[in-house]
N, C-alpha and C positions, 0 to 999 in steps of 0.2 A: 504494500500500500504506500502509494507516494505522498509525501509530507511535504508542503510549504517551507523550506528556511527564513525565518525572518533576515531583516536586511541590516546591514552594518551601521546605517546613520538611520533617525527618524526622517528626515525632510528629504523627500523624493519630486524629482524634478519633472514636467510633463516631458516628452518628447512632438516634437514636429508629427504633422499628420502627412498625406498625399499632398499630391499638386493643389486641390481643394479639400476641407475636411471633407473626410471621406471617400474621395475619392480614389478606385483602383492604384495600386502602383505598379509598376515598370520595378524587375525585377532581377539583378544577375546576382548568379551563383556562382560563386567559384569552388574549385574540388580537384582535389588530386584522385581520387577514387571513386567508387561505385556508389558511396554515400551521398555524391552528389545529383547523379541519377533520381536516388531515389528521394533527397530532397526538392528536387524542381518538379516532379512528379507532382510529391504533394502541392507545393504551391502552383502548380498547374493549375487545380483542380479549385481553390479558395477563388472566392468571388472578388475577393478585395483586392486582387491580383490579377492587373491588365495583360500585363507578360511576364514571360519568363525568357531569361538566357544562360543556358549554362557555358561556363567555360573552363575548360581544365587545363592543366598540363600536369607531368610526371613530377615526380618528389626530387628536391636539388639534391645528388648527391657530393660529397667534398671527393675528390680526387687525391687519391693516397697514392703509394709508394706501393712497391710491396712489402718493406718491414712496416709498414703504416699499418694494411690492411692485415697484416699476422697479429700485430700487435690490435689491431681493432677488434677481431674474432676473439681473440685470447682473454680481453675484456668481457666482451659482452657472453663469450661461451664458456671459458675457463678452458683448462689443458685437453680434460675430453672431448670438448665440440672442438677445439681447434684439430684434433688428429680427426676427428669424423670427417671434417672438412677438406684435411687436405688426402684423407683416403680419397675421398669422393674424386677429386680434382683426378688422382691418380689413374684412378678405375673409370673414369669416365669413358676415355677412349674403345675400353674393351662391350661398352654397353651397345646393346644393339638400337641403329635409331629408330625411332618410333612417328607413325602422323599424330603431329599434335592435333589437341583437340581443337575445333571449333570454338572459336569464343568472338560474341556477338558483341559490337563495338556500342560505347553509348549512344550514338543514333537510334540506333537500332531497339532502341528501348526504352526511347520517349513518345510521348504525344508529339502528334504531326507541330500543336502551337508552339511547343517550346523550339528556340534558336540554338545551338549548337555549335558550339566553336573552341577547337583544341591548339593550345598552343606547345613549343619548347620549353618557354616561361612565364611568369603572368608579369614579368619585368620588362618583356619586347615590344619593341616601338612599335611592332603590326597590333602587338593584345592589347595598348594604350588606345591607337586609333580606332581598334573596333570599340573600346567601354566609349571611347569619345562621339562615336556612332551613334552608339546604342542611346546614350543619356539615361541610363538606367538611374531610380529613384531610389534606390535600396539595394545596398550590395551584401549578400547571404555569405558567409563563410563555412564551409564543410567539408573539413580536414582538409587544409593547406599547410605549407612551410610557412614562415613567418613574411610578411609581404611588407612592401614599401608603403607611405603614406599617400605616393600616387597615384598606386592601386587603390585600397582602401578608401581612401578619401572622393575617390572620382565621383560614385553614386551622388547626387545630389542631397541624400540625408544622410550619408557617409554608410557605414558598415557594421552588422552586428554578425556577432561567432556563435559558434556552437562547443561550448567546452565540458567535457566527460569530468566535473570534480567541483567542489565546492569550492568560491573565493570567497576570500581570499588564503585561504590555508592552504588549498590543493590547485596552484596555479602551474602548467606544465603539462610533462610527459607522462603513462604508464597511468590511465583512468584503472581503478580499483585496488592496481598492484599496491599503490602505497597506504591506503586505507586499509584494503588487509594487513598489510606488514605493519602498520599501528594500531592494528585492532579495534580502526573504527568501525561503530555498528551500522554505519551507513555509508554509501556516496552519492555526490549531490552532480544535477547536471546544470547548467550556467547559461543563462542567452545573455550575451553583453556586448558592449560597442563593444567594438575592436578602434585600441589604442596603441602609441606606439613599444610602451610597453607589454611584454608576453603576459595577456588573460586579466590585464589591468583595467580593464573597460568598465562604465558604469552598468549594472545590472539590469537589464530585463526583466527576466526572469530566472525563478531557482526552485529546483524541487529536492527533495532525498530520499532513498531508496535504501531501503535494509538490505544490509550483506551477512552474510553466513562469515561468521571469523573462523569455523572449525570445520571446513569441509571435508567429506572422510575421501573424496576424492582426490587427485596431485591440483594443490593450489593453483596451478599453471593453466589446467585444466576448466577450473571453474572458475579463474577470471576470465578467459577468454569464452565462455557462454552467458557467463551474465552479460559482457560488453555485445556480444551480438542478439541475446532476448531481454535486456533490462534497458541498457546505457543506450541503445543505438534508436528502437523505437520510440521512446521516450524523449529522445532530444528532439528527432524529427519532430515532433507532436509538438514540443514547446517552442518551435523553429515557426512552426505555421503558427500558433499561436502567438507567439508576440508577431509577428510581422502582419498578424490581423488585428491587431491591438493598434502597431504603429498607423496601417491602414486606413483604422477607425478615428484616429485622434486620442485614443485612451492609452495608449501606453506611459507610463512611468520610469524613471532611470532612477537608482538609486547608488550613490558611492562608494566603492571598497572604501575601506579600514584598512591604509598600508600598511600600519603598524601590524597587523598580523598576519601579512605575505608569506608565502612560502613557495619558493619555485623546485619542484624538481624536474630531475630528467630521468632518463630511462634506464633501468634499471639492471647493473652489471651480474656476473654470476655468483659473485658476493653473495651481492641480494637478493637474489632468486633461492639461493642455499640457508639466507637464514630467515627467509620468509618461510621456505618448508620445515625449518625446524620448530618454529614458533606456533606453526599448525600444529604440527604433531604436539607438543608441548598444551597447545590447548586443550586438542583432544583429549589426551591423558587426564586433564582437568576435567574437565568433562565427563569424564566416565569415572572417574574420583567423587565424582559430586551424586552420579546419577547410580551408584551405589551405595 
C-alpha cells in the first residue's frame, strides 16, 4: 500500500499551468531505455496532453583503457566476476554463432500520434534543433544520464524527473539496493524538476512503498523484481499524474531540505557482499523472534 511522504518545508509553491490554464500540453520525453516507451504511451493517452515526442539516445559510456576496464569489473564484480569475464572473453570464439533474436525498435511500439526521434546524444546540435522545433511545453525525464541545462531547460516550463528513492536522503544511483542495505522499511519514488544538481529539484510528487528487509530469496534477486513490479509502475502512474496536475494549473512544488542530502552511486561488490550478509543476519532475527 503506497503512503504519501510529507514534504521537507511547509510552504509549497504553485507551479505554471499550459499555454492557457488548462490547456493541453506539448510534451517531450527523453529516455535512454524502454521506460521511455512506455512513459509517452501513457501520456499519449491523458487528455491534458496535446502531444507527445519521444527522444532517446544510448547511455554515455567513459572510455577506458584496458587496465581501466579490469580494474572497472574488479570493482563492480570483485575477483570472481572479473575471471567469469575474462573466461567469457576467452571462450567466446569457440561459441557457435547464433541468429539473434528479433527485437522490435521503439517505433514500432508506439501510437501512430506520438513523434519519435533517436539521437547519438541529447547534447547534439541536430537533438537541440529538433527540441527547438518541436517547442515542447514540458520536458518528461525517464532514465537518462545526467543532461545539460540546455536540454533540460529548453521545454518552455523547463523539466521534471522521474526518480526511484526518497529526497532528499536517497538522491542517486541503485533505487532499493541502499534502502535495503539500511534496513529501511520503505522506498519512496520522487516526480521533481530537474535541477542542475543530481535529484535536487523541487518536489512534485512523493509516495512510499514497503520493502521486505529479510527476503529469504538472494537480495539481488528481489531488488530487481520489486524495481520492475513496485518502483517502475508506480512512477509511471505518478509521471502522468503530476504532469496532469501541471496541465491543470494545480500542481504544487515543494523544496528539499539540503541539509539532509545524500547522494549515492552504485553499488560495488563490497556492497553487494554485505548487503547479503545483513539479510541473512536479519533472517536469523527473525526466526529468533518467531520462535
Amino acid at each position: 500500500m503506497a503512503e504519501a511522504l510529507p514534504g521537507d518545508v511547509s510552504e509549497k509553491q504553485p507551479v505554471p499551468a499550459g499555454p492557457g490554464r488548462g490547456e493541453p500540453l506539448k510534451v517531450a520525453v527523453f529516455s535512454c531505455g524502454d521506460l521511455g516507451v512506455e512513459v509517452a504511451r501513457a501520456l499519449s493517452a491523458l487528455s491534458r496532453v496535446r502531444s507527445v515526442a519521444l527522444i532517446t539516445a544510448p547511455y554515455v559510456h567513459r572510455r577506458l583503457s584496458l587496465v581501466g576496464r579490469i580494474r572497472q569489473v574488479y570493482r563492480m564484480q570483485g575477483p570472481l566476476g572479473l575471471m567469469m569475464v575474462l573466461a567469457g572473453k576467452l571462450l567466446r570464439p569457440l561459441r557457435n554463432d547464433t541468429e539473434p533474436e528479433s527485437i522490435l525498435a521503439p517505433s514500432d511500439l508506439l501510437p501512430p500520434s506520438v513523434h519519435y526521434f533517436h539521437f547519438d546524444n541529447f547534447h547534439d546540435p541536430d537533438c537541440l534543433l529538433t527540441l527547438e522545433a518541436l517547442q515542447p511545453d514540458l520536458g518528461v525525464i525517464a532514465g537518462t544520464y545526467i543532461l545539460r541545462e540546455n536540454v533540460f531547460e529548453a521545454p518552455r516550463l523547463g523539466s521534471i524527473n522521474l526518480h526511484s528513492g526518497k529526497v532528499p536522503e536517497y538522491r542517486g544511483a541503485a533505487p532499493a539496493f541502499w534502502e535495503l542495505y539500511n534496513g529501511e522499511p520503505a522506498v519512496g519514488i520522487t516526480i521533481h524538476r530537474v535541477a542542475s544538481a543530481v535529484d535536487a529539484g523541487q518536489v512534485l510528487l512523493q509516495e512510499s512503498f514497503p520493502l521486505e528487509l529479510a527476503p529469504e530469496r538472494d537480495p539481488l534477486e528481489y531488488i530487481e523484481e520489486y524495481r520492475r513490479t513496485v518502483l517502475r509502475p508506480n512512477g509511471v502512474r505518478m509521471l502522468v499524474e503530476a504532469v496532469a496536475r501541471i496541465a491543470e494549473g494545480t500542481a504544487e512544488e515543494t523544496a528539499q531540505d539540503s541539509s539532509r542530502a545524500r547522494t549515492y552511486r552504485s553499488p560495488d561488490h563490497r556492497a553487494v557482499r554485505e548487503l547479503r550478509r545483513r539479510v541473512r543476519q536479519r533472517r536469523r532475527e527473525r526466526r529468533t523472534v518467531e520462535t
